[in-house]
N, C-alpha and C positions, 0 to 999 in steps of 0.2 A: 438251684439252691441259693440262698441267700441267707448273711449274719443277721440276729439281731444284734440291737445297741448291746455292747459290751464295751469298756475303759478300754482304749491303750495300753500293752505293758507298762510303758514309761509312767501311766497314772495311776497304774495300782499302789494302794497302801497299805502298807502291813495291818494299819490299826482296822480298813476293812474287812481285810482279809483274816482276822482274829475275831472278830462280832460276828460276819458271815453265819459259823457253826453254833451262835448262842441258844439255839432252838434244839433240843432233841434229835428232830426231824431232818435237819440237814446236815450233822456229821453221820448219822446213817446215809444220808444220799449222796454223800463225799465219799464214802466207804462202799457205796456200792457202785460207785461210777470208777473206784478206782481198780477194784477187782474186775469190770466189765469191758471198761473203754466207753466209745459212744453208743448210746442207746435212747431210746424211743422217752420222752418225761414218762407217758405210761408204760413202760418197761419197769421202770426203776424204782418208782411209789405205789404202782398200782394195788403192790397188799399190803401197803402201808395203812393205819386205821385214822385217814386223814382224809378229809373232804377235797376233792379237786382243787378248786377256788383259793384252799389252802396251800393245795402242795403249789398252783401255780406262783402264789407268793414267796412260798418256799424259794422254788428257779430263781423266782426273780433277783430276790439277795443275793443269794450265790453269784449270779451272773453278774449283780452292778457294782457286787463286792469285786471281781475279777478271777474268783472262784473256778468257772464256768464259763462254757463258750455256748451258744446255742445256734442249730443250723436250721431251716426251715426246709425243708426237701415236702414238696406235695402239701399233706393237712397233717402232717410230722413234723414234732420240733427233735431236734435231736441234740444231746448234751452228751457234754464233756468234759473232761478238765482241763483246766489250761499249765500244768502239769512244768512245759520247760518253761513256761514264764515265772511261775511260781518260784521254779527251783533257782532257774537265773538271776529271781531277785532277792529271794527269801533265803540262802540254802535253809532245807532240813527242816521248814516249819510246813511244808505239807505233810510231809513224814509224822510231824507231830501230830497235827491235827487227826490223821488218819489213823497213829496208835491211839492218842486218846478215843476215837470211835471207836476201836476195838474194846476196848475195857466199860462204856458205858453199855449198857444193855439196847435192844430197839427198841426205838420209838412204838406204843403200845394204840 
């Protein structure tokens, strides 16, 4: 298995990690990574009504925001959240971000 590029904790910044979620699409995929753990990218958007190509930009933000960690195991990317970095740096603002997801409707 192997990372891709992902920030450092130390380089994570709030102010990316607040833009990250400005798309519909990826506080749903915050919210379903948080109820799941790590899981397959197609796992996670697969019945989302988003084009591949899309959702893989999706990842991408998430991941350069520091959102997200991603593993490559075989022709599988695998994501997660980066969850004690988050909390370590941020308290309480993944918490937010992830109630906010609950109160917006999914992405259609």
């Amino acid at each position: 298995m192997r990372e891709v590029f992902r920030p450092a904790a130390e380089a994570i910044r709030r102010v990316e990690v607040l833009r990250a979620p400005a798309d519909p699409v990826r506080p749903e995929t915050v919210q379903r990574l948080a109820v799941t753990g790590e899981k397959s990218r197609n796992a996670i958007g697969g019945d989302l009504d988003v084009h591949q190509t899309t959702l893989s930009h999706h990842y991408r933000v998430l991941r350069e925001a520091g959102v997200t960690r991603t593993t490559v195991k075989g022709r599988s990317r695998l994501v997660r959240l980066r969850r004690d970095d988050l909390d370590a740096l941020f308290p309480g603002l993944l918490d937010s971000v992830l109630n906010g997801a609950r109160r917006t409707p999914p992405a259609a």
